[in-house]
KEKE-3310 file (N, C-alpha, C; in steps of 0.2 Angstrom, whole numbers, plus 5000, padded with zeros to 4 digits):
npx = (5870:5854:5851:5846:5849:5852:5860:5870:5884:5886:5895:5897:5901:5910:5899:5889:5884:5879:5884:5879:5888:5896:5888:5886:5878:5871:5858:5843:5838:5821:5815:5824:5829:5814:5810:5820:5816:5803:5806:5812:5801:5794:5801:5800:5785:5784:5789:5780:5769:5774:5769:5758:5750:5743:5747:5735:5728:5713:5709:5701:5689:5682:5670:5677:5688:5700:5714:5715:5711:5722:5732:5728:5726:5738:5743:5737:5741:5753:5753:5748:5759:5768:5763:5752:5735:5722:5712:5696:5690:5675:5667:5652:5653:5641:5640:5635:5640:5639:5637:5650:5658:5648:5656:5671:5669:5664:5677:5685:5684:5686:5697:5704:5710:5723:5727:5720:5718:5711:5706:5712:5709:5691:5674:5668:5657:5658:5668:5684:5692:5683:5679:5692:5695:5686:5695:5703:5717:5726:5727:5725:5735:5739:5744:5737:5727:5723:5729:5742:5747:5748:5758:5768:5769:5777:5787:5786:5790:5788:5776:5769:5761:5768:5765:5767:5772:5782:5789:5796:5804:5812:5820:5825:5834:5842:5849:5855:5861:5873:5880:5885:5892:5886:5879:5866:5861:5862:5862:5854:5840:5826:5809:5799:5782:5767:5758:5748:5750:5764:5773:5772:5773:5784:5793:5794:5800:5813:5816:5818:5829:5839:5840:5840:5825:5817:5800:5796:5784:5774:5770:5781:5791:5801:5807:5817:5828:5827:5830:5840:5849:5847:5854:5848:5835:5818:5805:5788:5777:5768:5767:5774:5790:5791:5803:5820:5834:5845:5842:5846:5856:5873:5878:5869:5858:5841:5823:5812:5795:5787:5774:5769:5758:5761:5761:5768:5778:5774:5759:5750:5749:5735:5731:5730:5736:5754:5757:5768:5776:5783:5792:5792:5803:5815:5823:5831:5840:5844:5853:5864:5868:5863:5870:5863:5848:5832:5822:5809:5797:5800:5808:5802:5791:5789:5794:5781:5772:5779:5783:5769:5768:5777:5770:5759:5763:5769:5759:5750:5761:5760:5746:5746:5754:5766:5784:5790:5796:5815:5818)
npy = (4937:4944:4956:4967:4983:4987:4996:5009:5008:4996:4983:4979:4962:4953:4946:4952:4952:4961:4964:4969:4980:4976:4964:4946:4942:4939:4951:4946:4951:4951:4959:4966:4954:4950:4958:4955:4941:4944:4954:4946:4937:4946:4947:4934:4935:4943:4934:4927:4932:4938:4924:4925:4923:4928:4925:4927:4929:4928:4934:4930:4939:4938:4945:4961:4961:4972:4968:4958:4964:4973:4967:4958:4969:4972:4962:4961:4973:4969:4958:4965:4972:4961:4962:4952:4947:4954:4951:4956:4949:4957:4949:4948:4948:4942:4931:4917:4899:4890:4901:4907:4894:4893:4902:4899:4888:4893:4900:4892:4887:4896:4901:4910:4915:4908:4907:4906:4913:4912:4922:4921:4923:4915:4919:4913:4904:4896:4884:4882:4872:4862:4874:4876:4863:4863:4872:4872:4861:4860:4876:4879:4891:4895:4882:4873:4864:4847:4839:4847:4847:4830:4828:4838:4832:4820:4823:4825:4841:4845:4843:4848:4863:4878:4880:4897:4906:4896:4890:4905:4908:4898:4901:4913:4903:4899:4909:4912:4904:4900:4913:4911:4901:4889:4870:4864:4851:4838:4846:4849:4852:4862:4864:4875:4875:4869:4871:4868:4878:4884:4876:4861:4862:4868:4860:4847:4852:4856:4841:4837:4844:4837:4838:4836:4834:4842:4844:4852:4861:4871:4863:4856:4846:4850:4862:4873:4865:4856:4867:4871:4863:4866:4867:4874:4884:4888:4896:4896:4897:4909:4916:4930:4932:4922:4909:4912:4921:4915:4901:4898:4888:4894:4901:4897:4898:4909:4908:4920:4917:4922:4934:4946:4958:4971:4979:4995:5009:5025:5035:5036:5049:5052:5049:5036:5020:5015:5002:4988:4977:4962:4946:4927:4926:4931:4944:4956:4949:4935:4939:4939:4928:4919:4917:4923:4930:4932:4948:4954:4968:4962:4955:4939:4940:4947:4940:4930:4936:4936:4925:4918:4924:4917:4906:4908:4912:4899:4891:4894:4889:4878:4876:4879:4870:4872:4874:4876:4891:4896:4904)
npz = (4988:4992:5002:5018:5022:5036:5045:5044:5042:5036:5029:5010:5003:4990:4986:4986:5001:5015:5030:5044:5057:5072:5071:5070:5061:5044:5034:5027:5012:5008:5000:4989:4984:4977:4969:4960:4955:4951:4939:4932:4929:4922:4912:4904:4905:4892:4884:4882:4878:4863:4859:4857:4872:4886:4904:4916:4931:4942:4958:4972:4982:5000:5008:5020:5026:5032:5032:5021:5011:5010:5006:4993:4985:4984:4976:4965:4960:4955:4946:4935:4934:4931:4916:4917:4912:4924:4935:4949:4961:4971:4985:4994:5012:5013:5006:4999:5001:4989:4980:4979:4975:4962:4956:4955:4948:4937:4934:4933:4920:4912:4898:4898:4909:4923:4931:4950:4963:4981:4991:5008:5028:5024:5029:5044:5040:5030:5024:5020:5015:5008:4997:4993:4989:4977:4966:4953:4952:4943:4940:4955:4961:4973:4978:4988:4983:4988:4976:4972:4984:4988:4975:4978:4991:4986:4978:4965:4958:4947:4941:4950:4960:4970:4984:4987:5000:5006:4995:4991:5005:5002:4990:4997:5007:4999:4992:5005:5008:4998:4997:5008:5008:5013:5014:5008:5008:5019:5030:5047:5049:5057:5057:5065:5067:5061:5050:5035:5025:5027:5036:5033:5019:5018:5025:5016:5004:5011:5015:5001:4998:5003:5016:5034:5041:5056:5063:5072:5085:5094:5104:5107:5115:5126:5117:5115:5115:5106:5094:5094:5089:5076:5059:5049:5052:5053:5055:5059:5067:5071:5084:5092:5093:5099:5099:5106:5106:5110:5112:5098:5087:5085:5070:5062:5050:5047:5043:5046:5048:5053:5054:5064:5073:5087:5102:5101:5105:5110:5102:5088:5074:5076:5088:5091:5101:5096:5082:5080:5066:5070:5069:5072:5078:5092:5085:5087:5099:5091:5081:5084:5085:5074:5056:5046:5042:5040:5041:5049:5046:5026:5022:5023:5018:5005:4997:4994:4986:4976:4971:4969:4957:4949:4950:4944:4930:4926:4929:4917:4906:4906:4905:4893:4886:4883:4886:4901:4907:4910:4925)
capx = (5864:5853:5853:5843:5855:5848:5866:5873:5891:5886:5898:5896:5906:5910:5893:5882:5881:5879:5885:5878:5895:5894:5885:5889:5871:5869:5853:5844:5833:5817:5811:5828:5825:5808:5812:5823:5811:5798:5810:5813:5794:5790:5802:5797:5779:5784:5789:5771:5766:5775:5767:5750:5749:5744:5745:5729:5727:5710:5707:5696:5689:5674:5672:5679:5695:5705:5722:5713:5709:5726:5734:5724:5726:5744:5745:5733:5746:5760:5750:5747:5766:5770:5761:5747:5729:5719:5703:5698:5680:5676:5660:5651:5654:5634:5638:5636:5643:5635:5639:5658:5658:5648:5662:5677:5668:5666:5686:5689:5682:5688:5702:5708:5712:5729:5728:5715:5719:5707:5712:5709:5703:5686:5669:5667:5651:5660:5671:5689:5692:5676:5680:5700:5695:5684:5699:5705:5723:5729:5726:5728:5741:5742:5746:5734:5724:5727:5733:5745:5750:5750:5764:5774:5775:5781:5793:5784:5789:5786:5769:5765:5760:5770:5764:5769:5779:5787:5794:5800:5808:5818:5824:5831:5838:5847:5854:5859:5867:5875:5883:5890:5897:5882:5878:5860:5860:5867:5861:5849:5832:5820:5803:5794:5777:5765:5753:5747:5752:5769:5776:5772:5777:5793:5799:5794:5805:5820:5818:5821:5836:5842:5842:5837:5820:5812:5794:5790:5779:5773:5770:5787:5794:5811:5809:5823:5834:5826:5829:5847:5851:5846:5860:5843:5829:5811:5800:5783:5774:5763:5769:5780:5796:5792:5810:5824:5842:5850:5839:5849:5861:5876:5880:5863:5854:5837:5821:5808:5791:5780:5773:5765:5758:5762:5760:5773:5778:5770:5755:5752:5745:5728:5732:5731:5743:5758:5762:5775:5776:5788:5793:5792:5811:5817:5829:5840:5845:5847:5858:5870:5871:5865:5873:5860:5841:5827:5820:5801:5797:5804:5812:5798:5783:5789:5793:5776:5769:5782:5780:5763:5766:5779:5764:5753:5768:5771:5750:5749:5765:5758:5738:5745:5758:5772:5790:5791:5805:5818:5818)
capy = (4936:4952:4958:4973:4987:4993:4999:5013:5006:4990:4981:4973:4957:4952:4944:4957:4954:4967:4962:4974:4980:4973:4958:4942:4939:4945:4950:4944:4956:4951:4965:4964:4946:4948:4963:4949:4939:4948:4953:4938:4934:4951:4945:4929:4934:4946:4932:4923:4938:4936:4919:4925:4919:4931:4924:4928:4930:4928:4934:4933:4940:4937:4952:4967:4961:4976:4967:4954:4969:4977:4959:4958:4976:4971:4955:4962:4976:4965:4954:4971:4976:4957:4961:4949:4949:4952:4950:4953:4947:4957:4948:4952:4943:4936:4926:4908:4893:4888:4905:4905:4887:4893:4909:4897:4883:4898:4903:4884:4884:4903:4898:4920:4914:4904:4906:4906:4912:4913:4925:4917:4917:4915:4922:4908:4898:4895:4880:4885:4866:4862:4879:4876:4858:4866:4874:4866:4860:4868:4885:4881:4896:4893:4877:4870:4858:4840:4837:4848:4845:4826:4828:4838:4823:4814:4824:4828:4847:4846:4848:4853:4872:4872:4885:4903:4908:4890:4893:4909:4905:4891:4906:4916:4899:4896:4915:4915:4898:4902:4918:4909:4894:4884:4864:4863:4844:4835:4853:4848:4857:4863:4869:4875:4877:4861:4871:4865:4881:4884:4869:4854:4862:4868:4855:4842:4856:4854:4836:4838:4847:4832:4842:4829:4839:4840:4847:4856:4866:4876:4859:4851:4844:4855:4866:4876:4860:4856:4873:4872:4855:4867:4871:4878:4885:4890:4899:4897:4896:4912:4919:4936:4932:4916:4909:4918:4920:4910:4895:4899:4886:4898:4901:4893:4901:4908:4912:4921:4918:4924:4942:4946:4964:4970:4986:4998:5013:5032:5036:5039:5056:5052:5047:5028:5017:5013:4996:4986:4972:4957:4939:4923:4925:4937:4947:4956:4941:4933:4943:4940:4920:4918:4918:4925:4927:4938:4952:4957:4969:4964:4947:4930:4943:4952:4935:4926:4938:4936:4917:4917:4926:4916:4901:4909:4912:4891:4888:4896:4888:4872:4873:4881:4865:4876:4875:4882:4896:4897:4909)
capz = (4992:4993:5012:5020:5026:5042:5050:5039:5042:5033:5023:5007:5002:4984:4983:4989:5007:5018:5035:5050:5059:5078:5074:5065:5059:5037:5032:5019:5010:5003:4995:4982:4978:4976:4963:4956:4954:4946:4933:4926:4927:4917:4904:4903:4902:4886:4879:4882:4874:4858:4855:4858:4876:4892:4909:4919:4936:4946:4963:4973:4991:5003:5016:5020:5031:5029:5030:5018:5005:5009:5002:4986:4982:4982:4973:4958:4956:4955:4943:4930:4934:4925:4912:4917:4915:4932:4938:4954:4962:4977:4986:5001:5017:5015:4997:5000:4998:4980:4973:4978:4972:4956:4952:4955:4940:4930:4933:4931:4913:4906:4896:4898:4918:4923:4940:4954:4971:4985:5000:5015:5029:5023:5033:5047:5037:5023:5023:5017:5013:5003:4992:4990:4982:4971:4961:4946:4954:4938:4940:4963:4962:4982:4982:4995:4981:4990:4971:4970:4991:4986:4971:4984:4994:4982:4977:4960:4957:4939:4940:4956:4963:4978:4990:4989:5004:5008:4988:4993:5008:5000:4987:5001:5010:4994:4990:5009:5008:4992:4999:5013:5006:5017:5009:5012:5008:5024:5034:5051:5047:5062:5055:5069:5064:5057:5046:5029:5025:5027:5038:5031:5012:5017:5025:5011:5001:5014:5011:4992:4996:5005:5021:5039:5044:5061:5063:5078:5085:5100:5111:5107:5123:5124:5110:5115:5112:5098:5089:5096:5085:5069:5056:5046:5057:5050:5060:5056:5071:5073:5090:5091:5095:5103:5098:5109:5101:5116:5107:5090:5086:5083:5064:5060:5044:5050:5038:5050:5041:5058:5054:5071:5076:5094:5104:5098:5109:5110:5098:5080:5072:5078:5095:5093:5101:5090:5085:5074:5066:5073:5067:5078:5081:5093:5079:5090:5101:5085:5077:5089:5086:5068:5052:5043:5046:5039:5043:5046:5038:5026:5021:5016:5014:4999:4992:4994:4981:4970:4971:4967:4951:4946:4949:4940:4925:4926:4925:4910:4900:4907:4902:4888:4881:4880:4889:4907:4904:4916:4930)
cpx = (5861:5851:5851:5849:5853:5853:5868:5881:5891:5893:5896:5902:5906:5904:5888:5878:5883:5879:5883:5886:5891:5890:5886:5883:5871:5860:5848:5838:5829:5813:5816:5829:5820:5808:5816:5820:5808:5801:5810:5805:5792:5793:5801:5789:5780:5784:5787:5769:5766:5773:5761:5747:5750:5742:5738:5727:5719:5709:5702:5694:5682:5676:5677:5684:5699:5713:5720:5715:5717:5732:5733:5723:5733:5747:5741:5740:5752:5760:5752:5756:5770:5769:5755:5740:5726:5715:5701:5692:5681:5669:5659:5651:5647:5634:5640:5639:5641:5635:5645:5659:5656:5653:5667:5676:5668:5673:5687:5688:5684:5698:5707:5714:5718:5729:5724:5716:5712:5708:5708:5710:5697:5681:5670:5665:5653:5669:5677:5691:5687:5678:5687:5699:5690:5687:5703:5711:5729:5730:5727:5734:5743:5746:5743:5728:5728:5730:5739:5749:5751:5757:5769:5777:5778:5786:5793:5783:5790:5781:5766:5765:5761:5768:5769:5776:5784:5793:5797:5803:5814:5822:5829:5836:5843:5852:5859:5863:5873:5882:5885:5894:5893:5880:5873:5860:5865:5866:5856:5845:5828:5815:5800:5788:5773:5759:5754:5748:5758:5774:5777:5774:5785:5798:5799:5799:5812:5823:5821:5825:5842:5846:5839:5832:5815:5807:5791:5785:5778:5771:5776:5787:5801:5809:5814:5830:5833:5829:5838:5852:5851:5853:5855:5837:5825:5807:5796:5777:5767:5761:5774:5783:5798:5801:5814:5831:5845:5847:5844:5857:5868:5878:5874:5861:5847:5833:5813:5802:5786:5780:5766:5762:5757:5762:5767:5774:5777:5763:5753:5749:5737:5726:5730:5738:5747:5759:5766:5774:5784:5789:5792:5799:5812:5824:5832:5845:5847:5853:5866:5871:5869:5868:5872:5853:5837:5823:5814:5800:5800:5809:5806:5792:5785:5790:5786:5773:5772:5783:5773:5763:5769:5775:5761:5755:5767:5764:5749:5754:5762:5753:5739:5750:5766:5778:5790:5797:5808:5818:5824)
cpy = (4944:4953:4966:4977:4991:4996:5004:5010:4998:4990:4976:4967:4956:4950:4948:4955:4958:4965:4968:4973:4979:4970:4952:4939:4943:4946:4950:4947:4952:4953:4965:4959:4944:4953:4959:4945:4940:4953:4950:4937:4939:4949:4939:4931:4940:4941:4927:4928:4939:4931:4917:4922:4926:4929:4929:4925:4931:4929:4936:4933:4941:4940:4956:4965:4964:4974:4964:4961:4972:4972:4957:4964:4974:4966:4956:4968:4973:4961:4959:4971:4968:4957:4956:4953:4947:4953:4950:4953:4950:4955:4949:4945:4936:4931:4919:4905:4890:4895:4906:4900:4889:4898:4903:4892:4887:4900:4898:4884:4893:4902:4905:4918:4906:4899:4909:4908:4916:4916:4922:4922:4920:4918:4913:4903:4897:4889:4879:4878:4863:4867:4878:4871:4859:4869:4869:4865:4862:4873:4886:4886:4895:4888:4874:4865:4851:4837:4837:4848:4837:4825:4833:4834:4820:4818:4827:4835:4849:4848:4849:4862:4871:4880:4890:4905:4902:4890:4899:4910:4901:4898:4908:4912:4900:4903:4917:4909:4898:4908:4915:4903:4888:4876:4865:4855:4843:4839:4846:4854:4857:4868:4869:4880:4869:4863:4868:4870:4883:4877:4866:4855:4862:4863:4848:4845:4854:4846:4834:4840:4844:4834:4835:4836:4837:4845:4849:4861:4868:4870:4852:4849:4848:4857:4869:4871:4858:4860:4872:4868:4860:4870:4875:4879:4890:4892:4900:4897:4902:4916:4923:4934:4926:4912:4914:4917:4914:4903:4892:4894:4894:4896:4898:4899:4902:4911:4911:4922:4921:4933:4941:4955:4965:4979:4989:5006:5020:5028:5037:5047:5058:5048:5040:5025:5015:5006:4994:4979:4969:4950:4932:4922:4931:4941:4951:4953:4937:4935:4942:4931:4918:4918:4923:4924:4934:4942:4953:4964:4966:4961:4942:4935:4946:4947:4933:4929:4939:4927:4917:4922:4921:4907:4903:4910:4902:4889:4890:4893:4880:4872:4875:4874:4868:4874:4877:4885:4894:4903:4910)
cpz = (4993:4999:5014:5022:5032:5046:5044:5039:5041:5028:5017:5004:4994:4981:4985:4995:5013:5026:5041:5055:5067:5075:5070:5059:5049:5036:5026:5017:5003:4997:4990:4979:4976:4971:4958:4952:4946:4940:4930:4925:4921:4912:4901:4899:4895:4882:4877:4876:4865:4854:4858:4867:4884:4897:4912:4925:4938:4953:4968:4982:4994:5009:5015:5024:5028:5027:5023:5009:5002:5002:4995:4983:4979:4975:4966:4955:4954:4948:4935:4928:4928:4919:4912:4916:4920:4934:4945:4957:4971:4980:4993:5007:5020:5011:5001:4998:4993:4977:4972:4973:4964:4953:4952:4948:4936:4927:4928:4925:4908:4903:4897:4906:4919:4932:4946:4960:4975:4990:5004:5022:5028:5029:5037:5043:5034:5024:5017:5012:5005:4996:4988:4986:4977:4964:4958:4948:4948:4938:4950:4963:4969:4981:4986:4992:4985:4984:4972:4978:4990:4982:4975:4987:4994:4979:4969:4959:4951:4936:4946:4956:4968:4980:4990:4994:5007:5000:4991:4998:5007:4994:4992:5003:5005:4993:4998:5009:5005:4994:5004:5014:5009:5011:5011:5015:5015:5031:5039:5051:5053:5059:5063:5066:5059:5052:5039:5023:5020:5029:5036:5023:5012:5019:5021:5006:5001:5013:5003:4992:4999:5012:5028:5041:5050:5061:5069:5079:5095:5106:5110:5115:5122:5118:5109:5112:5105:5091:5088:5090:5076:5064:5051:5050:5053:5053:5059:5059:5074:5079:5091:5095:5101:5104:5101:5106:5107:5112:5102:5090:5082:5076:5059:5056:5046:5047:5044:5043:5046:5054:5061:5073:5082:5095:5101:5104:5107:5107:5092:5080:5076:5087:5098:5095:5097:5088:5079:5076:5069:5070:5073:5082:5086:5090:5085:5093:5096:5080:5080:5087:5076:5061:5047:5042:5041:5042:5046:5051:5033:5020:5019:5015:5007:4994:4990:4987:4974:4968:4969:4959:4946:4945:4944:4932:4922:4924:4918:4905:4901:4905:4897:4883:4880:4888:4893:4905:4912:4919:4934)
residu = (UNK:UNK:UNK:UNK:UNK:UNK:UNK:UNK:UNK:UNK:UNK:UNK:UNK:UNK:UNK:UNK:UNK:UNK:UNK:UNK:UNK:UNK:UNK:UNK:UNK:UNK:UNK:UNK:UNK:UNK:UNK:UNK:UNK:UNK:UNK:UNK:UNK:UNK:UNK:UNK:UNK:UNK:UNK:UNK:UNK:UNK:UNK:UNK:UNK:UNK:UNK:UNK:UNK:UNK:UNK:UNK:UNK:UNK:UNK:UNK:UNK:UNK:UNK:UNK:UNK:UNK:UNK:UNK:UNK:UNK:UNK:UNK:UNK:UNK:UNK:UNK:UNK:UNK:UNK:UNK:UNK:UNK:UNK:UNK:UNK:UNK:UNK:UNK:UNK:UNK:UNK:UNK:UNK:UNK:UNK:UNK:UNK:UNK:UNK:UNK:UNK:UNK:UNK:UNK:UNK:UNK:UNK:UNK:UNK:UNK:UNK:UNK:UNK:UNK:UNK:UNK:UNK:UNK:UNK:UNK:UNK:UNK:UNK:UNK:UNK:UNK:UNK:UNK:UNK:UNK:UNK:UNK:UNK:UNK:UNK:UNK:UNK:UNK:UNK:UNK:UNK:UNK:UNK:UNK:UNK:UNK:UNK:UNK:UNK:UNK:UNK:UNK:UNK:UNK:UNK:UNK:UNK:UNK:UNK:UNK:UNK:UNK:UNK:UNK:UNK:UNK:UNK:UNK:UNK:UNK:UNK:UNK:UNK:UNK:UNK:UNK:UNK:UNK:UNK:UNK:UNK:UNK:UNK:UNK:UNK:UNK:UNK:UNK:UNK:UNK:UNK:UNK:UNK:UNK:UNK:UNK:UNK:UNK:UNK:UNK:UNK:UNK:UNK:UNK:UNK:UNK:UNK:UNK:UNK:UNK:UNK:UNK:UNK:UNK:UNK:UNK:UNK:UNK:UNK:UNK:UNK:UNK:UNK:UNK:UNK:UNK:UNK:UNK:UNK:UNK:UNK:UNK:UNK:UNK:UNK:UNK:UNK:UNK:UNK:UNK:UNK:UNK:UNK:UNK:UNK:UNK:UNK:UNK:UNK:UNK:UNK:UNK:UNK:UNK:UNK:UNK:UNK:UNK:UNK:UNK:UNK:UNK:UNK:UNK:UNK:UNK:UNK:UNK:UNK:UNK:UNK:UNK:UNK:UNK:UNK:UNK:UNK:UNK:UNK:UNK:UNK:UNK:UNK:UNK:UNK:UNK:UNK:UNK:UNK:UNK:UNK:UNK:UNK:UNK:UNK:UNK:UNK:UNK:UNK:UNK:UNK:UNK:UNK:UNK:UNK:UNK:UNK:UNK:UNK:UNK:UNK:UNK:UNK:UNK:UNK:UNK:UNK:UNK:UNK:UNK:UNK:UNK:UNK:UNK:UNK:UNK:UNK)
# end
C-alpha cells in the first residue's frame, strides 16, 4: 500500500506501509497510487498509439471560479502528460443554455474526442442536470449520465463510467485492505454522505464487494453510533472534521473524501489570514483509533484525476471496438 510519510521515524513494512511511530493509524498516500496509476494509463495509451488510436479528452468550463480553473488546468495537464489529446473550452459565465448544449452535440459527434467532462458547479441559470444528460453516456467521463448511474445500480461495470473519486477511493480501500490483510467482502460499510456524487456511487461499489452498506448522512439519528458499527468508514459529507475519532470504530479502515477550507493560524506573505485544508474526519483523533485512513492533502484528491483519465483511456477502447487493457 503506498502511505504518506508525515513522521520522519516512519517505518515501512514488507509491503510498503509506512506506519507513523506513536500511532496505530497507516497512511495511505494518494499522490503515489495516483502516480501508479497514470503509469499504467500512459503505457496503455502508447499502445493506443501504435494501432492508430489517441484517446481525446474534452473539457470544459463556464465562469471564472478560480478553484474551478485551478481544477481544469490540472486535469488538462494530466491528460497531455498520458499522452492524450486535450481540448479545453473556456466560456464565459453569460453563455447560455443552447450554446453549452450546442458545444457538447458537437463534442458528442467529433470522432477526435473520447471523453467529455463538464466542471461543475455550473453559473446558477444553467441547469447542471439538463446539461449533464446532454452528454453522450459514452464519452460521460464523470460518471453522472443517469445511463451510466443506472448500469452502476445494477451492477453493470462493464460498460458503465463509474464516477471519478468513488473509483479512486475504492483503489485506495483495496491497497489499504490488501496491505493489512482486511476481507472487504463480509466488512460493515458506513458512507456518510448521500450525494450523486460520491455517496450513492461508492456505496453501490461497496455493494459489488459484497460489503453490508449503510448510508448516512448529517441528519442520521445517532450518527456517532452509526459510525461506530463501521469496519469501513467513507466520509463524504462536506463538513470539516465533523466526524470526531472517539466515533471511529477501532481498527476501522478510513477514506476521508471531505476537502474543506478553514481558518489557519497567523498571516501569509501579503497579510491575509492563513488557512488549510481539512477532511470531514477529524485526522488526529483518528489516528489514534484507526487502522488506516487518508490524509487531506493528499489521499482521494490526487486519485480523482487519475480516475478520470483512466475513464477517458476505457471510452476510447470501447467507442473504438477494441479490448479494454488492463490497468
Amino acid at each position: 500500500m503506498a502511505l504518506a510519510q508525515t513522521d520522519p521515524t516512519t517505518h515501512p513494512n514488507e509491503q510498503g506501509v509506512l506506519r507513523p511511530s506513536g500511532s496505530r493509524a497507516v497512511l495511505i498516500d494518494g499522490k503515489r497510487a495516483s502516480e501508479e496509476v497514470v503509469a499504467k494509463i500512459s503505457e496503455a495509451a502508447r499502445g493506443l498509439a501504435a494501432q492508430g488510436l489517441k484517446p481525446g479528452l474534452a473539457v470544459i468550463l463556464v465562469g471564472e471560479d478560480p478553484a474551478s480553473q485551478v481544477y481544469v488546468k490540472s486535469k488538462g495537464k494530466a491528460a497531455v502528460a498520458c499522452g492524450f489529446h486535450s481540448v479545453q473550452y473556456d466560456l464565459a459565465a453569460t453563455t447560455s443554455e443552447a450554446e453549452l448544449l450546442a458545444l457538447i452535440q458537437k463534442l458528442n459527434a467529433d470522432q477526435a474526442i473520447h471523453g467529455i467532462l463538464l466542471q461543475l458547479p455550473l453559473p446558477g441559470r444553467l441547469d447542471p442536470t439538463r446539461v449533464i444528460e446532454a452528454i453522450s453516456p459514452s464519452k460521460d467521463v464523470d460518471g453522472l449520465h443517469p445511463v451510466n448511474s443506472g448500469l452502476l445500480a445494477i451492477g453493470d461495470l462493464s460498460r458503465a463510467l463509474i464516477p471519478c473519486t468513488p473509483a479512486g477511493s475504492m483503489v485506495l480501500l483495496d491497497k489499504a485492505a490488501k496491505a493489512l490483510g482486511v476481507d472487504l467482502s463480509g466488512s460493515e460499510a458506513v458512507v456518510v454522505g448521500r450525494s450523486n456524487l460520491v455517496g450513492k456511487p461508492i456505496a453501490q461499489l461497496l455493494l459489488g464487494r459484497n460489503a453490508t452498506v449503510t448510508i448516512a448522512h448529517s441528519r442520521t439519528r445517532d450518527l456517532p453510533a452509526t459510525v461506530a458499527r463501521a469496519d469501513i468508514l467513507i466520509a463524504a459529507v462536506g463538513r470539516p472534521e465533523m466526524i470526531r475519532g472517539a466515533w471511529i470504530k477501532p481498527g476501522a479502515l478510513v477514506i476521508d473524501v471531505g476537502i474543506n477550507r478553514v481558518a489557519g493560524e497567523g498571516q501569509d506573505a501579503s497579510g491575509h489570514p492563513k488557512t488549510r485544508l481539512v477532511g470531514d474526519v477529524a485526522f488526529t483523533e483518528a489516528l489514534d483509533r484507526a487502522a488506516a485512513i487518508t490524509p487531506v492533502p493528499g489521499g482521494v484528491g490526487p486519485m480523482t484525476i487519475a480516475m478520470l483519465m483512466e475513464n477517458t483511456l476505457r471510452a476510447a477502447t470501447r467507442i473504438a471496438g477494441l479490448g479494454e487493457p488492463s490497468l
